[in-house]
Structure formats: C-alpha cells, structure tokens
C-alpha positions in Angstrom: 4.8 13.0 -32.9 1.0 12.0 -33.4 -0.6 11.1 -30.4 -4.2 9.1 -30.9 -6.5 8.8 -27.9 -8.9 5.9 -27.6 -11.7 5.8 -25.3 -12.0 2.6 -23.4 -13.2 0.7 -20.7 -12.6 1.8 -17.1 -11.8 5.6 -18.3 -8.2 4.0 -19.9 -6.3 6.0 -22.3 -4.7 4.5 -24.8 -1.7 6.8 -26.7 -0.1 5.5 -29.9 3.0 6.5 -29.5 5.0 5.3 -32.6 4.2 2.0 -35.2 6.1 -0.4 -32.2 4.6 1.3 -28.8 1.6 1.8 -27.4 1.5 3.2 -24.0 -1.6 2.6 -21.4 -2.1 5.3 -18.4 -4.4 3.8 -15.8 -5.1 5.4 -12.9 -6.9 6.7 -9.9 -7.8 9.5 -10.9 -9.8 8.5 -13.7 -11.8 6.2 -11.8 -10.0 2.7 -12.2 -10.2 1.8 -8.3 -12.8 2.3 -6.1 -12.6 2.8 -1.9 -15.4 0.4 -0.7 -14.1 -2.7 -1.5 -10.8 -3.8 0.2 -9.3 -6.5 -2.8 -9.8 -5.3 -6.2 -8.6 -7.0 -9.7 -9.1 -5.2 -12.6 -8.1 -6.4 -16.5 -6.8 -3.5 -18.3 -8.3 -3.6 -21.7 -7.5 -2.8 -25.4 -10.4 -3.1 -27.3 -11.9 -6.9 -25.8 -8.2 -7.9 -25.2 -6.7 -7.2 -21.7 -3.0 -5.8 -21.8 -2.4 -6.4 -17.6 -4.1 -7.4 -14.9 -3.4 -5.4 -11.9 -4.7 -6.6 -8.0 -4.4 -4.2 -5.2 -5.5 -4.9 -1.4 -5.6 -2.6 1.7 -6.4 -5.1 5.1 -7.1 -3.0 7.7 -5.8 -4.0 11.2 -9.0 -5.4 13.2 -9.6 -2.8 14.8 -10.3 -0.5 12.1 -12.4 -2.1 10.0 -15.4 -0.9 11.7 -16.6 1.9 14.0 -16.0 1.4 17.9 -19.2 1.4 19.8 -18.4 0.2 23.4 -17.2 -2.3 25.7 -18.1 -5.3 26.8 -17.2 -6.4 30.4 -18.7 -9.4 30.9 -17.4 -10.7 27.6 -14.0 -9.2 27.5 -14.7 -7.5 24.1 -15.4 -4.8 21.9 -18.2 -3.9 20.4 -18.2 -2.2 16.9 -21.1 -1.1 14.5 -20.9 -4.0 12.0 -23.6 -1.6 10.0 -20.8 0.8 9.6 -17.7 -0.1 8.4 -14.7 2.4 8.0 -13.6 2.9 4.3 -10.2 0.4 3.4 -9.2 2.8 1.2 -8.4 6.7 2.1 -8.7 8.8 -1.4 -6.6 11.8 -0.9 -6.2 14.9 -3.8 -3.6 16.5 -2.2 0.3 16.9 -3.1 -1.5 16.0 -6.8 0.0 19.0 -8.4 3.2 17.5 -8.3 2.9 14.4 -9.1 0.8 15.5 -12.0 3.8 17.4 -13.4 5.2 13.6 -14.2 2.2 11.7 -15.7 -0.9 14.1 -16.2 -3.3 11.5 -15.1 -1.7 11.0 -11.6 -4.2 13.7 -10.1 -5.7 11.1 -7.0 -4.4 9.1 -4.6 -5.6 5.4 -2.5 -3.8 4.8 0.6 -3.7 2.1 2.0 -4.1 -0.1 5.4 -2.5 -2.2 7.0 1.1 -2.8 6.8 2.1 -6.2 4.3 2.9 -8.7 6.7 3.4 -12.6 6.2 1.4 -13.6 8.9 -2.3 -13.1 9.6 -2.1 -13.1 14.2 -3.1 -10.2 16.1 -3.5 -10.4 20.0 -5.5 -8.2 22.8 -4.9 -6.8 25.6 -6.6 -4.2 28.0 -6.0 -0.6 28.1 -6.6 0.4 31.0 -6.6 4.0 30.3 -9.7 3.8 27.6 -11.1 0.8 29.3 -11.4 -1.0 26.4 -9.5 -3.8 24.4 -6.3 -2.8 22.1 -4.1 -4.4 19.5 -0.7 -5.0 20.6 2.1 -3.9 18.6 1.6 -5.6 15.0 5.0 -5.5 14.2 5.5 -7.8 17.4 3.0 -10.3 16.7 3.8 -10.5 12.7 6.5 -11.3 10.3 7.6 -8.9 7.9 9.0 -9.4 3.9 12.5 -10.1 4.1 14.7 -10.9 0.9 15.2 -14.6 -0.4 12.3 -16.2 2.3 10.0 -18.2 1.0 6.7 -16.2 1.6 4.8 -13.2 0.3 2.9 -11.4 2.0 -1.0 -12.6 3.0 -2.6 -9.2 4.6 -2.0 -5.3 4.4 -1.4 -2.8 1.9 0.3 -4.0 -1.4 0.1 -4.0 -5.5 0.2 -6.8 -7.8 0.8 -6.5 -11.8 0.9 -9.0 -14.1 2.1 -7.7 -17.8 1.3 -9.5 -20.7 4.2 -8.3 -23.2 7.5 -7.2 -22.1 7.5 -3.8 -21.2 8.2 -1.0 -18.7 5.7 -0.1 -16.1 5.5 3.4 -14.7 3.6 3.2 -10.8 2.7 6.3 -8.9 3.3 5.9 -5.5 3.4 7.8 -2.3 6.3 6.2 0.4 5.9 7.4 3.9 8.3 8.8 6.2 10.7 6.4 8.5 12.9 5.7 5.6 11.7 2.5 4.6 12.6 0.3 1.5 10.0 0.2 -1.5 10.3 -3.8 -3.1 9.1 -4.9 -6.6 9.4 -8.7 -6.3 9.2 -10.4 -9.6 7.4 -14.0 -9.0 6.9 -16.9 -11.8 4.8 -19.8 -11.1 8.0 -21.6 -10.8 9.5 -19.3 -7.8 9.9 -20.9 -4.8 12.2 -17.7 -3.0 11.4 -14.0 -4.0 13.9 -11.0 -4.2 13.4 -7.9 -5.0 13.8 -6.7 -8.8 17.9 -5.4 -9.0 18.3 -2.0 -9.0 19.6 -1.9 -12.8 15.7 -2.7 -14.0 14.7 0.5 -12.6 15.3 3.0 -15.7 13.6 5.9 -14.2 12.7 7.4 -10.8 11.4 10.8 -10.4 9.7 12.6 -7.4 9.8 15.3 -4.5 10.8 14.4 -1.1 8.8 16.4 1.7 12.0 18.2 3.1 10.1 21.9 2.0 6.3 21.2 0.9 7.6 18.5 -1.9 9.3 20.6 -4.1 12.8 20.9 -5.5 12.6 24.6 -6.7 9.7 27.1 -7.5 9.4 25.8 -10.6 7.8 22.1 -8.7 10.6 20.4 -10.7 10.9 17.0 -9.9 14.2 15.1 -8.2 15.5 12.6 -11.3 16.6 10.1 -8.8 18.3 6.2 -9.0 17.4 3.3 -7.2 20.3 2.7 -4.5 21.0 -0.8 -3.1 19.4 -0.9 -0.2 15.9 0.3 -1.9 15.7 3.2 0.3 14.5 5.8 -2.1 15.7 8.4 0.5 19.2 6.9 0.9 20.7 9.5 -2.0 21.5 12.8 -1.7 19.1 15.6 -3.3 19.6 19.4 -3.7 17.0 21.2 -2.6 15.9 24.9 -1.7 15.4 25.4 1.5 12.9 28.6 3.1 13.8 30.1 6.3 10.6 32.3 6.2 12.1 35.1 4.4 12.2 35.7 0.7 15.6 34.7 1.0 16.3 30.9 -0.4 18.9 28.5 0.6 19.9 25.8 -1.9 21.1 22.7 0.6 22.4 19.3 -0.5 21.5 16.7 1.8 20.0 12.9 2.2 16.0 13.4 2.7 16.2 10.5 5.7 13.3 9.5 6.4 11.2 12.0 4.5 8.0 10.8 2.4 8.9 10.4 -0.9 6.2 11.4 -3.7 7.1 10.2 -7.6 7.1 7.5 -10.3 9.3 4.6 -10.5 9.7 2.9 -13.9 11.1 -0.8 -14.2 11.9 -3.4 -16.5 8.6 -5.6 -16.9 8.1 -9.2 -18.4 5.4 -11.4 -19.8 4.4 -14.1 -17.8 5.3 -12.6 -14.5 3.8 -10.9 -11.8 5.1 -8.0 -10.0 4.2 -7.5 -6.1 4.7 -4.4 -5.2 4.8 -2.7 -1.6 6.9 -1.3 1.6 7.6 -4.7 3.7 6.8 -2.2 7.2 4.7 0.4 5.9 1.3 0.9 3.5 1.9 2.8 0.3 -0.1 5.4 -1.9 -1.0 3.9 -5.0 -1.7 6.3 -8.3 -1.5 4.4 -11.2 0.3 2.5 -13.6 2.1 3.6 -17.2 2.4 0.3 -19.4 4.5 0.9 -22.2 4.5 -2.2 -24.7 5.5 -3.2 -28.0 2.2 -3.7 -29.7 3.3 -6.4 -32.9 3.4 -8.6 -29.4 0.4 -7.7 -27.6 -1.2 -8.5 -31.0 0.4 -12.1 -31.0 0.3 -12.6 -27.2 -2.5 -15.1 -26.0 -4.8 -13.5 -23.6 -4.1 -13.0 -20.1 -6.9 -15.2 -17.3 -8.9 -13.4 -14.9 -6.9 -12.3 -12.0 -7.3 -14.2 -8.6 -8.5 -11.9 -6.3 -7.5 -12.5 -2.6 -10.3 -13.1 -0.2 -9.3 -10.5 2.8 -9.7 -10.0 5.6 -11.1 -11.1 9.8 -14.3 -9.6 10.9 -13.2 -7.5 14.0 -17.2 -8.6 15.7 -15.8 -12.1 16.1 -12.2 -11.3 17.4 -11.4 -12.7 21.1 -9.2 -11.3 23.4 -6.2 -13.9 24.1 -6.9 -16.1 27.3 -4.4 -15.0 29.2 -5.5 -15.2 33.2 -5.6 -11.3 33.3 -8.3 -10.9 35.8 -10.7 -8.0 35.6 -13.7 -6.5 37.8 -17.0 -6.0 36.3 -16.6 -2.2 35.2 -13.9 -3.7 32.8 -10.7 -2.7 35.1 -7.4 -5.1 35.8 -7.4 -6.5 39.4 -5.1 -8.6 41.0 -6.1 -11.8 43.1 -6.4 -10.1 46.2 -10.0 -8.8 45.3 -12.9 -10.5 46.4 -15.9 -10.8 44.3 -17.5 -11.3 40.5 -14.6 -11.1 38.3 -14.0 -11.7 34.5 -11.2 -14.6 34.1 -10.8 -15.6 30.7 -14.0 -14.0 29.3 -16.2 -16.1 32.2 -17.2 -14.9 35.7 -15.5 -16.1 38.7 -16.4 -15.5 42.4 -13.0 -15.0 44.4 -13.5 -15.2 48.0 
C-alpha cells in the first residue's frame, strides 16, 4: 500500500491511503497546541482548504490561575502575582511509549484544568489552618453534564471537533482514575437536548489501563476494548499480567475499576456536526486526533468557517470572598462575637465592644 506524506501547515501529516481515503494525524506532539493560551481553535488544513476545526479549553479553577502571594486581612482576600500566571495547560511525555504503539504521532500529552462543569459559581471561605482564603468544594457549588439536559458545559477541561466530511475520528486521550464516564456529545445547530454518541458509533477502542505500569504483556500490547453502556471505559473486564516482584508473572482477569485508562477511541463522525468531547467530573489528556475521510467529498464539501473560540475564564485578582457574617480579627483568624475590638465583617472593619 503506497503511503504519500505531505508537508503542511501546523506540522499536519497528510497519508493517502487509497484513491477514496485520505487520513489526517494531528497532534500534540507535533506542535498543533500550545500551553500558554487557555482556548485554542485551530483549522486543520489540506492545502488552503480546512478538513476540521477542532477547539480545546482548559479553565483553571480561580485559584490556580495565578501564583499565591499572600493574604490580605483587612480586605478578606488573596493576593496572587497577576505577573505570573500558572500554565492552563500541563504538557506531559510520559506513558508516550504506549500510546505511540497505536498512532506514531501520539508521543505528547496536554492535560487539562478544571473539571467541565455547566455553571461558572465558585464561593470562599477561610482556612483557618493556612490563614488564607480557599475554594469550597467545586463539585458542590457547580452542576455537572448529565444526559438529555439542556446545557453544555461553559468552563473546565473539554474538546470540541467539528468534521467537514463524514468520517471516523481517532482522539488520544488520557482518562483518570475514579472510574468516570468519557462522553462524545454530537450537537447540530438545531439540538436543543444533547446525549452522548451510542455506543455502536464507537468502532474502535484500544489502550492500557494502569493496573501494572499500563501494559497488558511485555510486549506493551494494547487492550482492544468496546464501549460499554454506561461509558465507563473501565467497566469491562481485561486480562492482564500481573508482577509480584519476582520474575514470576501472574495472568489475572479482572475489571480495571477505577484505574486511568490510556488509548484511542475511534467513532462514527458526520458533516455538519460538532462533537464535544470530555469527562462530565473529571479533566482529560488530550493527544490528538486521526480524521479519516473520503476525499471525492472533501473535494465537493464547501469550506468549513472559522471556529468560535470561547472567551474563558475569571481573573482570580478580582474574586470576593462571599459575604457571609464570618467575623475575623485582624491577623486574618475566625472569631466569634464575644471578642472585643477591630474586626473584619464582610470585608469592612468593625469595632465590637
């Protein structure tokens, strides 16, 4: 089979595979996405001609978007270094020599911030222990992806791809531990619910699961795995080889619960609609895509418009603590209203006698 590589724009490579398909690999590791900027939309291109467009955000939770300096009593806040802000992205080159084994070009790795949640409110409180202000739980004070609601999610870490043939597309991803569901939701301009893409338009997932250093056998070959119902990846059972220290082996077949998963999921793609793509209570690592299309319709297909990018994210320098009536002296600590002096009330001083 001939194989013709094209060099392109954004370090793509193009592979004619056959008259029909043509097969695009885009990826981290070739220099596609960056880690300074936290929305990014890039058009993959043919030529002058873009064959997807492909958004990715990572929202850090306010409190990471910038280094910690100190705190502030008499304000009731903290005070970061706004002239150094922490990275939204974390590139990571490890676990690469397995994923590599799948699609050569999945050699680097983006994670992600912030989980994807549907709302956009964080609240403060004071640790008392650091003497400073803290988020409370996220998860509390946020709504999460559930199937057949009305929303999408506004904030955190998640993937968007818009094809602009029918197709399959091939993601690299990283899924953490706690056993939590990986969603593509197809959305048309037309969709007023979202669901997550049936299980039967996954044709392919392959990976390791990080029961024994992410391998199935010596030979790093990966799991060839389904898409169960519940979009747990984990929720199958595996065989794997198991090392007790010894040069002895152990081949064990069990479920990999709530073991991070490391592979490539293939589904089912189709012009004119875009694909979100994330872990509703949990950030992803993102490798790259594999678009395989027919190319007699990308020739015919009209041109794809610039992505949107979304315009992310809350300057943690700005963020108030929520009024609340906790009362606090001035070296930052809680009191009750038994104490008699200056106090902080509210982010204003108060004299209790």
């Amino acid at each position: 089979m001939k194989k013709i590589f094209t060099l392109i724009s954004m370090a793509f490579v193009a592979m004619s595979v056959n008259a029909q398909e043509t097969t695009q690999v885009f990826s981290v590791g070739n220099g596609d996405f960056n880690t300074t900027d936290k929305a990014q939309g890039i058009q993959v291109k043919v030529g002058d001609k873009a064959c997807a467009n492909v958004v990715i955000l990572s929202s850090p939770y306010p409190d990471d978007e910038y280094q910690f300096d100190s705190y502030d009593a008499t304000t009731q806040k903290n005070v970061y270094d706004t002239t150094n802000p922490i990275a939204p992205w974390t590139l990571q080159d490890i676990e690469n020599q397995y994923l590599s084994n799948i699609v050569s070009d999945f050699t680097k790795r983006l994670d992600g911030k912030g989980n994807p949640f549907l709302t956009d409110n964080f609240e403060w409180e004071y640790d008392s222990d650091k003497k400073r202000m803290k988020l409370k739980d996220c998860n509390t004070t946020n709504t999460v992806f559930t199937a057949g609601g009305d929303k999408l999610p506004v904030r955190g870490m998640y993937i968007k791809a818009t094809p602009i043939v029918d197709g399959k597309l091939k993601v690299g991803v990283r899924i953490g531990n706690g056993g939590h569901p990986f969603y593509v939701i197809p959305v048309e301009s037309s969709s007023t619910t979202f669901n997550p893409l049936a299980p039967t338009e996954f044709t392919e997932v392959k990976g390791y699961f990080n029961n024994n250093g992410w391998n199935s056998g010596a030979d790093k070959t990966p799991f060839t795995l389904t898409m169960p119902e519940s979009y747990i990846i984990q929720d199958q059972d595996v065989t794997y080889t198991e090392y007790a220290g010894t040069p002895d082996e152990k081949v064990t077949t069990a479920k990999p619960t709530k073991q991070a998963f490391l592979g490539t999921i293939e589904f089912n793609v189709k012009s004119g609609v875009t694909y979100w793509i994330f872990s509703p209570k949990s950030q992803i690592g993102f490798y790259g895509f594999v678009y395989a299309y027919d190319q007699a319709a990308f020739d015919a297909a009209d041109p794809l418009p610039t992505p949107e990018v979304p315009t992310a994210i809350e300057a943690v320098k700005d963020v108030q603590p929520k009024a609340d009536g906790a009362i606090y002296n001035l070296a930052g600590q809680k009191v009750d209203k038994s104490f008699k002096g200056i106090v902080l009330k509210n982010g204003k001083k108060v004299v209790i006698k």
